[in-house]
C-alpha positions in Angstrom: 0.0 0.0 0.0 1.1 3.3 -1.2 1.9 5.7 1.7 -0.3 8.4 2.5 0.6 11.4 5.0 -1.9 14.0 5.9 -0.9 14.7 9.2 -1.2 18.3 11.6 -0.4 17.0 15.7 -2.3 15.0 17.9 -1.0 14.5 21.3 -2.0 11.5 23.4 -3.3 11.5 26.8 -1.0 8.9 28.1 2.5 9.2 29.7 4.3 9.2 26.3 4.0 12.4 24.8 3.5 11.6 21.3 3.8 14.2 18.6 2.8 12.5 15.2 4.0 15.7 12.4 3.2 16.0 9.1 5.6 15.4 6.2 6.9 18.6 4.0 8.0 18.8 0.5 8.4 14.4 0.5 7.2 13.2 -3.1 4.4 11.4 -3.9 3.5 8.7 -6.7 1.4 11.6 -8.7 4.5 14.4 -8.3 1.5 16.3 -5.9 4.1 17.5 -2.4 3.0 16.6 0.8 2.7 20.2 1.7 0.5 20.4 -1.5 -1.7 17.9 -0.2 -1.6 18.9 3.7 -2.8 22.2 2.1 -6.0 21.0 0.1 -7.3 19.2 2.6 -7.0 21.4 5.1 -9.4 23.5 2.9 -11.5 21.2 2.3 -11.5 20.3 6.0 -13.0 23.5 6.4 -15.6 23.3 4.5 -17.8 19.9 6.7 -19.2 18.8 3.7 -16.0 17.9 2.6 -14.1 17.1 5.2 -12.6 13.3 4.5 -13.0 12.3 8.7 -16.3 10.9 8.8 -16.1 8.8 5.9 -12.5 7.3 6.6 -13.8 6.3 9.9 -16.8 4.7 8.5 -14.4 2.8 6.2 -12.5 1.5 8.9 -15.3 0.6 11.1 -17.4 -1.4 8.2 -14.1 -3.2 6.9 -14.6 -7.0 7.1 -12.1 -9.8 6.9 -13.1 -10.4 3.6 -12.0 -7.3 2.4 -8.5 -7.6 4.6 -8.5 -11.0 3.0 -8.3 -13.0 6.1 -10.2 -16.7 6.5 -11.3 -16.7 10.0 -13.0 -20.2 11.2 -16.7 -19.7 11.9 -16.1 -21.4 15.3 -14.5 -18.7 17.1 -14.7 -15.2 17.9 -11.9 -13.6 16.3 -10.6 -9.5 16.7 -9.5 -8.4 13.0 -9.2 -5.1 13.6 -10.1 -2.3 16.1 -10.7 1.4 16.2 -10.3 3.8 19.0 -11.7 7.1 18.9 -9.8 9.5 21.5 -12.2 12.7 22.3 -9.8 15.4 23.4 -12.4 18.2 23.7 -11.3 21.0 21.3 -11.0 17.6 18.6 -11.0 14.0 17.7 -8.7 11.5 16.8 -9.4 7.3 15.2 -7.0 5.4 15.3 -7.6 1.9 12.9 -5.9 -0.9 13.2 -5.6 -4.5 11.6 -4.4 -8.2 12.0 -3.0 -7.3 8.3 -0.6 -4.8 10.1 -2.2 -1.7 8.8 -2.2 1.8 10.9 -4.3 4.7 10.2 -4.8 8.1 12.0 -7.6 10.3 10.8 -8.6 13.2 12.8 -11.6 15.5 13.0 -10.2 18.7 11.5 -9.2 16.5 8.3 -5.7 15.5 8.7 -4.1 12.2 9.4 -2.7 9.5 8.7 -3.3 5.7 6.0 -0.4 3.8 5.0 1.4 2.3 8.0 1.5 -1.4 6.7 4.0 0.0 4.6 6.6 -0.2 7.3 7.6 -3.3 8.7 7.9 -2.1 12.5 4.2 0.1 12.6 2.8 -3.5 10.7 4.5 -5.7 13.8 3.3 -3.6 16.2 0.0 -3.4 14.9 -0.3 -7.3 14.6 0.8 -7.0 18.1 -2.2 -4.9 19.1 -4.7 -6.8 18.1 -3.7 -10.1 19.2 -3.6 -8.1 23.1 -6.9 -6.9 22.1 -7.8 -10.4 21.3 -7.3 -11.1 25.5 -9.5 -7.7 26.3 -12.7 -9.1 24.1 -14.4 -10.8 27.5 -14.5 -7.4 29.3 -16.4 -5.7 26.2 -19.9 -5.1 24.7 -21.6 -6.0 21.8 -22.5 -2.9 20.0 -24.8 -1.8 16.6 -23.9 1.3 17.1 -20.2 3.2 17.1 -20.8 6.5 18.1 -18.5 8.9 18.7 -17.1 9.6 22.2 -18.0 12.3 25.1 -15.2 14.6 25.6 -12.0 13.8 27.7 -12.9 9.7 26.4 -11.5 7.2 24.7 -13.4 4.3 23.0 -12.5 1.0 21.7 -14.4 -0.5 18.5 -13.8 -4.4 18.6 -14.1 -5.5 14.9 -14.9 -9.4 15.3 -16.2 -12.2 12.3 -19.3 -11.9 15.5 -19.7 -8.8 14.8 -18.8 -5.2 16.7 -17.6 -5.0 20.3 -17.4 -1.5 22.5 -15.2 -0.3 25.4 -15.6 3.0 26.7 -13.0 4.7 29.6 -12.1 8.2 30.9 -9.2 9.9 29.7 -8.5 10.4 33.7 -7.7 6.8 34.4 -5.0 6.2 32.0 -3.2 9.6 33.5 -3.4 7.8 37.2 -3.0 4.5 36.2 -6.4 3.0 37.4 -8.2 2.0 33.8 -8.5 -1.9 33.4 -8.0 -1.0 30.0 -4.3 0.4 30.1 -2.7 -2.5 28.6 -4.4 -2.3 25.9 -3.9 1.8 25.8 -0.1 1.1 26.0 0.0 -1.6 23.5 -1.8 1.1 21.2 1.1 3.7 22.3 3.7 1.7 21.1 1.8 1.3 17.1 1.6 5.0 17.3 5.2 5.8 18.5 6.6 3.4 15.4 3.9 5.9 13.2 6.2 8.8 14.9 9.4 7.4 14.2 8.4 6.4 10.6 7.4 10.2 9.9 10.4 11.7 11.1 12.3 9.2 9.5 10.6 10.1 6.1 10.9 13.7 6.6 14.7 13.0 6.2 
């Protein structure tokens, strides 16, 4: 898959400062910069009816195995994939990842990030993710719904052959340590610090 950076900042709420930048001036398979690209959507993201968010996040959620072209016996309950929204208040942030190794960012102004099965440490620690969220499934919910989360909240989306799992915890409790959820959160820190590193080591 074709890299794809459309990245302003995001900062998690965790203990890891994480600063995911945008690329400048890298080239793309069309000759369109980075910059040039960071640029038009940014407009566009300004204008809602346009704004890519909401339909990338619908993408990720509705992605089956089929399309990921995984064969998952009928017998089990199996976690392909899972997205988790982060509500920081003055914005959003979905984070999607896969059993394939893909990592995508997409926030709510616009910006973001698809591509991160490009690079063999984001894919490991992606397909490291979801086989921890595989031992979280027993504390979730099934869900029909995936709406978005309150402010200062993070939610998990459990994408599953059975369908679509929830888990919903305060920002709060993964500052003091308390959430029964912060392996998971820290397993998910460690995807997006190889989507850092691969950034700044494309900026170069």
């Amino acid at each position: 898959m074709k890299k794809n950076y459309f990245l302003t900042h995001l900062v998690l709420p965790f203990g890891i400062a994480l600063f995911l930048l945008g690329c400048q001036n890298n080239s793309t398979a069309d000759g369109q910069t980075i910059q040039q690209k960071e640029k038009k959507i940014n407009t566009e993201a300004s204008e809602s009816v346009d704004n890519p968010y909401e339909k990338l996040r619908a993408t990720a959620l509705n992605t089956t195995p089929e399309m990921l072209g995984l064969k998952i016996a009928s017998d089990e309950t199996k976690v392909y994939g899972v997205v988790m929204d982060l509500n920081k208040g003055d914005g959003i942030g979905t984070f999607a990842f896969f059993q394939t190794g893909d990592a995508s960012l997409y926030t709510s102004s616009g910006s973001g990030i698809i591509g991160g099965i490009s690079n063999e440490n984001v894919k490991n620690a992606a397909v490291a993710f979801i086989d921890k969220a595989q031992t979280f499934l027993n504390r979730t919910t099934k869900t029909e719904t995936t709406p978005l989360p309150p402010e200062k909240t993070v939610i998990f989306y459990f994408l599953t052959n059975k369908g679509k799992f929830v888990a919903q915890e305060k920002e709060e409790n993964f500052y003091n340590n308390t959430s029964q959820w912060l392996g998971l959160y820290i397993e998910a820190n460690k995807v997006i610090t190889e989507i850092r590193l691969m950034t700044e080591k494309d900026k170069k």
